[in-house]
KOLMARGU-6913 format. One record per residue (C-alpha): residue in three letters; x, y, z. Coordinates in steps of 0.5 Angstrom, whole numbers, plus 500, padded with zeros to 3 digits. Example, Ala and Ser with C-alpha at 12.3 -4.5 7.8 and 13.67 -1.06 7.14 Angstrom:
BEGIN
<ala,<525,491,516>> <ser,<527,498,514>> 
This chain:
BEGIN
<unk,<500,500,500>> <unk,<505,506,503>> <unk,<509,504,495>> <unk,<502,505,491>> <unk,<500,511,495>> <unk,<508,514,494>> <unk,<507,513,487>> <unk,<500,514,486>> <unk,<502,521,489>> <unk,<510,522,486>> <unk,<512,523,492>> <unk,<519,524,490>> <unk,<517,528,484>> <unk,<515,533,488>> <unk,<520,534,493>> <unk,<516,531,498>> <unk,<515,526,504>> <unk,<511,522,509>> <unk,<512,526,515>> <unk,<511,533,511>> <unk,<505,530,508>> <unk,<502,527,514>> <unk,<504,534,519>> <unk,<501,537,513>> <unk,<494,534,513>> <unk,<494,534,520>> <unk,<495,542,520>> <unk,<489,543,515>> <unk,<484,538,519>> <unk,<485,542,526>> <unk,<485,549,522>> <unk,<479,547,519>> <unk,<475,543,524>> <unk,<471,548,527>> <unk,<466,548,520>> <unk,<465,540,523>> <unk,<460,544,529>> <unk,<459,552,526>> <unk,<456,549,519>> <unk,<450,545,521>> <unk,<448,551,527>> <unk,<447,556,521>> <unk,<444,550,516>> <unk,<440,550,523>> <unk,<437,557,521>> <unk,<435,554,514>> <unk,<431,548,517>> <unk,<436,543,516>> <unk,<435,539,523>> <unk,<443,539,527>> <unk,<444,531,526>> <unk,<443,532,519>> <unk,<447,538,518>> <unk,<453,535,522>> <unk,<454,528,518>> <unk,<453,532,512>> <unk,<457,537,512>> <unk,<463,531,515>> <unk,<461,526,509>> <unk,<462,532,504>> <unk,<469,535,506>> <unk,<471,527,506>> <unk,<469,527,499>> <unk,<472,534,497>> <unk,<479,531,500>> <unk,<479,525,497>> <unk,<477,527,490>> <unk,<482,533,492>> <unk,<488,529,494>> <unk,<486,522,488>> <unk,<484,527,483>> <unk,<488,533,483>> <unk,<493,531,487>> <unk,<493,537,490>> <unk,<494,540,498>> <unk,<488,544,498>> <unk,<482,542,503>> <unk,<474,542,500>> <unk,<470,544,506>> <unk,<462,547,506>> <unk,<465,555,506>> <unk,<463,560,511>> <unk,<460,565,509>> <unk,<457,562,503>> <unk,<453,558,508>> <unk,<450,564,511>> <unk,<448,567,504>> <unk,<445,559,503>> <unk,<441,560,510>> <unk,<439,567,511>> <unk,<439,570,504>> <unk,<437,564,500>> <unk,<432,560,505>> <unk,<430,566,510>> <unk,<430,572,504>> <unk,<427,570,499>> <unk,<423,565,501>> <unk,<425,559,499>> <unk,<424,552,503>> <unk,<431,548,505>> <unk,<430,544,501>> <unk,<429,549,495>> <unk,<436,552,497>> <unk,<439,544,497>> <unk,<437,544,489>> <unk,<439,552,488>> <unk,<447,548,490>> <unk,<446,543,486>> <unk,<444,546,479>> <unk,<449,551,481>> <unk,<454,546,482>> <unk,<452,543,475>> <unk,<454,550,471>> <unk,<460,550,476>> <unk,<462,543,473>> <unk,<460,545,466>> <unk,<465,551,466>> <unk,<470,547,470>> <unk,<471,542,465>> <unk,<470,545,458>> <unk,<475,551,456>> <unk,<471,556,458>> <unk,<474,555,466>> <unk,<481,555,464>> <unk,<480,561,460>> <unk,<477,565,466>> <unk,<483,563,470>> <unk,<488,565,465>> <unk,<485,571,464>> <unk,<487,574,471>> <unk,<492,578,470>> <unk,<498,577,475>> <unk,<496,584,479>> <unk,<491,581,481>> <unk,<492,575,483>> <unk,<498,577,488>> <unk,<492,582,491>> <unk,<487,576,491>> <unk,<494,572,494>> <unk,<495,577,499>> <unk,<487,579,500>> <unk,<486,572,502>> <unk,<492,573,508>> <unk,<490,580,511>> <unk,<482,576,511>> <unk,<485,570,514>> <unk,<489,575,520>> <unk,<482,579,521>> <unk,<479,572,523>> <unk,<485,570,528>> <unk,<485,576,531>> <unk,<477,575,532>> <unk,<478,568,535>> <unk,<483,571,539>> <unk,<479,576,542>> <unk,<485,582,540>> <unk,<480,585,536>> <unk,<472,586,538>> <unk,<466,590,534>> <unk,<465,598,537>> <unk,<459,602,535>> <unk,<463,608,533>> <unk,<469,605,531>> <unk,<466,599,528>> <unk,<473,595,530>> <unk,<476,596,537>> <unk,<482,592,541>> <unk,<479,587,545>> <unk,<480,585,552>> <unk,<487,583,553>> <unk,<485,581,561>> <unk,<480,576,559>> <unk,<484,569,559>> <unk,<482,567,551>> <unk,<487,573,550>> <unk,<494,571,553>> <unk,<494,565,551>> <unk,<492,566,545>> <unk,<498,570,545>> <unk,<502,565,548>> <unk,<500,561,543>> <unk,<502,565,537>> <unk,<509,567,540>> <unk,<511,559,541>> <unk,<507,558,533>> <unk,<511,564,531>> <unk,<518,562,533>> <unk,<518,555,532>> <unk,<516,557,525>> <unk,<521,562,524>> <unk,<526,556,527>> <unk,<523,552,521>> <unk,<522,547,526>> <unk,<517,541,523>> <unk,<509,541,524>> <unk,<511,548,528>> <unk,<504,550,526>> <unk,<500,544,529>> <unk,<504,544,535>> <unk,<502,552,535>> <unk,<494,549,534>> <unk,<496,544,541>> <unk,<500,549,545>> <unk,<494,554,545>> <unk,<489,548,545>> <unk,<492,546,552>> <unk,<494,552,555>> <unk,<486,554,554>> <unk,<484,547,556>> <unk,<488,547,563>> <unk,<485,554,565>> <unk,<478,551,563>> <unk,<476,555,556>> <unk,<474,550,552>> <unk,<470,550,546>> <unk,<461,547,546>> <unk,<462,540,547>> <unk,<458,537,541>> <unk,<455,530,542>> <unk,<454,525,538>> <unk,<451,526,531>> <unk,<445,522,529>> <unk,<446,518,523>> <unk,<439,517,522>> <unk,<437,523,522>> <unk,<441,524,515>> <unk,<437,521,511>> <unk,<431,526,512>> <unk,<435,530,507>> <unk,<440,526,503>> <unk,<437,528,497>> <unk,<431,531,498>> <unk,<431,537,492>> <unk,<425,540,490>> <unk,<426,545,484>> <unk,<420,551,483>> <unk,<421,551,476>> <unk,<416,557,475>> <unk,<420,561,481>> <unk,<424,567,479>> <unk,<427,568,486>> <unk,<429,561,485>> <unk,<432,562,479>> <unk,<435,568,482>> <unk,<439,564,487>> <unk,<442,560,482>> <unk,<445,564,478>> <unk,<448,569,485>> <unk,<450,562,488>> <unk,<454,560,481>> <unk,<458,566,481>> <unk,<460,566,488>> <unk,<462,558,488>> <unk,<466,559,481>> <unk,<469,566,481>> <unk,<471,565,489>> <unk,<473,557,487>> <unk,<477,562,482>> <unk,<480,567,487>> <unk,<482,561,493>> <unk,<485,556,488>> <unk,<490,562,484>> <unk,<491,564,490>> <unk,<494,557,493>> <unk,<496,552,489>> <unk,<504,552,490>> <unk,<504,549,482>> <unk,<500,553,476>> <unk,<498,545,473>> <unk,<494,544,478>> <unk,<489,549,477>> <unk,<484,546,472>> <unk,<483,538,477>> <unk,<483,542,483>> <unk,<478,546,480>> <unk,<474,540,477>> <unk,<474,536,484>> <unk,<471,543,487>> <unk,<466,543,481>> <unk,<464,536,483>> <unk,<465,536,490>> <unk,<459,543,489>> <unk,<454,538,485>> <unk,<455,533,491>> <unk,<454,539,497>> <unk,<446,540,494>> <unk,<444,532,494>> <unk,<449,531,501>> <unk,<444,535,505>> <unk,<449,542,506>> <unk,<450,549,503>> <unk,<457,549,498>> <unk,<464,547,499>> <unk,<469,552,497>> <unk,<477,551,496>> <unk,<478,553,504>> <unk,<483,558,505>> <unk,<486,554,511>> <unk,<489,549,505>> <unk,<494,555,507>> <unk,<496,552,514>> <unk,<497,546,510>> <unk,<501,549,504>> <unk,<505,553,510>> <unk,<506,547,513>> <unk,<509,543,507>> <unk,<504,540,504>> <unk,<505,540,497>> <unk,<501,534,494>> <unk,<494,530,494>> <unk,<497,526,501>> <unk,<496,533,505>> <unk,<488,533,503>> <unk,<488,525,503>> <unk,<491,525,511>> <unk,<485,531,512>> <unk,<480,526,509>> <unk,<482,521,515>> <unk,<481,526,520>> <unk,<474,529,518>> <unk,<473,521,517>> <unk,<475,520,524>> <unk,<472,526,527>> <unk,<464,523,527>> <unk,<468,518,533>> <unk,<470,523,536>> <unk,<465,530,536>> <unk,<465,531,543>> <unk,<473,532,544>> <unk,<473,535,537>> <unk,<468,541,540>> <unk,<471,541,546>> <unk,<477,544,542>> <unk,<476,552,543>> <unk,<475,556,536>> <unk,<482,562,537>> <unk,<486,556,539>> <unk,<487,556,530>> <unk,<487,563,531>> <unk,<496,564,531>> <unk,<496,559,526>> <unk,<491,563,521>> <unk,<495,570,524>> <unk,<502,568,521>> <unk,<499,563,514>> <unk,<496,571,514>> <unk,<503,574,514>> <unk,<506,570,509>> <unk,<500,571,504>> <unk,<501,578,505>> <unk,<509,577,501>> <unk,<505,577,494>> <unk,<504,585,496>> <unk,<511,585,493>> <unk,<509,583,486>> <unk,<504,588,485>> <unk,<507,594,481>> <unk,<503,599,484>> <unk,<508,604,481>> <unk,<503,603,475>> <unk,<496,606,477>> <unk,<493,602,473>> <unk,<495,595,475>> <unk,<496,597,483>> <unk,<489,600,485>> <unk,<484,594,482>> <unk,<489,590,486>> <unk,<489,594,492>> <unk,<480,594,492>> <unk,<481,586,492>> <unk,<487,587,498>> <unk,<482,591,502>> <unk,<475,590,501>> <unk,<476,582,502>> <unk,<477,582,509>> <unk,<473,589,510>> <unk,<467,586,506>> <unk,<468,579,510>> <unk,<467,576,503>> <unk,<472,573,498>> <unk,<467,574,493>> <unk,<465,581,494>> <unk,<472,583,494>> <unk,<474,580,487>> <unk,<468,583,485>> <unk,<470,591,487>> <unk,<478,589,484>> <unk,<475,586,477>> <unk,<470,591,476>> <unk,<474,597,477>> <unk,<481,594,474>> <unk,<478,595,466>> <unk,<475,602,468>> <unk,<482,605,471>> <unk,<486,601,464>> <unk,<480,605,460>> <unk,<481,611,463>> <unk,<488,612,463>> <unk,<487,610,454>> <unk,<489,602,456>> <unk,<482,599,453>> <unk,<486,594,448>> <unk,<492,591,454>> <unk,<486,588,457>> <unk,<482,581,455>> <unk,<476,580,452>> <unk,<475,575,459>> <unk,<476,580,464>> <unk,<470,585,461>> <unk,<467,579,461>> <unk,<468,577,468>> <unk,<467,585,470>> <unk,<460,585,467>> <unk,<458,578,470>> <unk,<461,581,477>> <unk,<456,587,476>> <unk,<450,584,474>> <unk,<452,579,481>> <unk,<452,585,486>> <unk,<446,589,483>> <unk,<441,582,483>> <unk,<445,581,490>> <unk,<443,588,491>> <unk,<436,586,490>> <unk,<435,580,493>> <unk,<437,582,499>> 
């Protein structure tokens, strides 16, 4: 078996090896472990009872890593994206109308057209098309929002009526051990220790447990209970809310599947399989019972750790897989003991900055929009929109129409129907 999979990976190839592969894969599990307890609490705002939501969401992340790691051979995690999870439940469901199991259909149809694009030359063209500039700024978009994250978890930053964002309590115990936390992460990865970065994620998990912080403890799903929503789609054909929905839910899930994976994947070749093994795994989301998988930013924590090949997300495929076993200790784990691994992946995905020519206006503003609007929006897919949208009018204005490709207006124009059919939707 271990020869197999050293082939069926090439690990040699890729200048890997098993301990970095498996320390990788554990880094991204433990990073992403939190979606196993947050998603079926907000798939329970749509009517999605919590049992089923919690097997749904396990079952879909074992099966995006696995079509990830044998299909793509890439070291990215396919997990239910926050966010869009929230855009399923409370705009799809809750504002527009429509039932769970409405919404279910919306996420696979969507999923349909994903896999359309995805696997004919119309996908590759739209990634091709992201001009350099951009994509650093979606590199480092995604590490500033990924920051902004941990600093919440960590309890550094909280909400502020007057200032939106103020510092936090730095009395409250979350805080500190936090900060220890990320002193030991930081350290030992500038040391390049191995697995600093899992041993940063127990570090801060076993200070806060040995003072009694701990995270809400999750019981043992009901497996049952799964099948009241395993493929229960119902599509209102005559419905213009619902046709609405999947056309908003289509071009969040292909152009922030777009934006992740660029910004991500340590090799350009794998870019069209991964995309491929997303679009699939989207299909599969609807008819599973949950709101869409994403190419979840934390794959970062594992590319950072080492992980370079499909073994990283076969070795998170056995921890989700495992997970349903051990729920309760897994929601014991408190959510900011990730937060001093999301704060130094963010610092590291900021050094695409320095790739940007914001010597040329022209280039650097579009790209600046995606840097900041990604993590203020609390939406990668807002934030690549603002950054699409502006970067052929500033080319137009400045007399550059002709250095920008027919894809990109293309993209621009889609981004613009998105946002103002958002607009109305909401």
């Amino acid at each position: 078996m271990k020869g197999w999979l050293e082939h069926r990976f090439e690990l040699k190839n890729h200048g890997s090896d098993w301990r970095r592969e498996w320390t990788a894969g554990m880094t991204s599990f433990f990073t992403a472990a939190y979606i196993i307890v947050v998603n079926p609490l907000i798939l329970q705002d749509a009517g999605i009872p919590i049992h089923a939501g919690t097997v749904a969401t396990v079952t879909v992340s074992v099966l995006g890593c696995l079509l990830m790691a044998f299909w793509a051979n890439a070291p990215i995690i396919l997990i239910p994206g926050m966010g869009v999870n929230a855009f399923f439940s409370h705009t799809l469901v809750q504002s527009l109308g429509l039932d769970w199991k409405e919404g279910l259909a919306a996420v696979t149809l969507s999923g349909i057209l994903f896999l359309v694009a995805a696997t004919t030359p119309l996908g590759r063209k739209w990634a091709q098309a992201v001009p350099p500039s951009l994509q650093n700024g979606i590199t480092a978009g995604i590490g500033l929002f990924l920051t902004f994250i941990g600093l919440q978890k960590a309890e550094w930053i909280r909400p502020d009526a007057d200032t939106f964002i103020a510092l936090g309590d730095f009395s409250r115990p979350v805080a500190w051990i936090t900060l220890v936390g990320l002193v030991v992460t930081m350290l030992l990865y500038a040391r390049r220790t191995t697995g600093s970065l899992l041993i940063g994620i127990a570090v801060t998990a076993g200070l806060s447990l040995a003072v009694g912080v701990t995270g809400e403890a999750a019981s043992a799903p009901n497996v049952t209970a799964w099948g009241g929503v395993v493929g229960q789609l119902h599509i209102p054909w005559l419905s213009v809310a619902f046709w609405a929905a999947v056309g908003s839910m289509t071009m969040i899930v292909v152009f922030e599947n777009i934006g992740l994976l660029n910004g991500m994947l340590p090799s350009p070749e794998q870019f069209p399989r991964a995309y491929q093994a997303t679009a699939v795994s989207t299909v599969a989301s609807g008819m599973l019972g949950t709101s869409p998988v994403i190419a979840s930013a934390e794959s970062a924590s594992g590319i950072a750790a080492g992980g370079r090949i499909g073994l990283t997300s076969l070795v998170t495929a056995i921890g989700f897989g495992l997970s349903l076993m051990i729920l309760p200790v897994i929601g014991a784990i408190p959510p900011h003991a990730a937060a001093p691994v999301l704060i130094v992946i963010g610092a590291l995905m900021m050094q695409s900055v320095q790739r940007i020519p914001f010597s040329d206006f022209s280039e650097g503003f579009p790209a600046f929009l995606i840097i900041a609007c990604i993590p203020l929006t609390s939406s990668i897919a807002d934030g690549l929109a603002l950054g699409f949208i502006a970067y052929p009018l500033v080319k137009g204005a400045m007399g550059q129409r002709r250095q920008v490709s027919p894809w990109v207006y293309l993209i621009a124009g889609l981004f613009l129907v998105h946002m103002v059919a958002g607009s109305l939707i909401h």
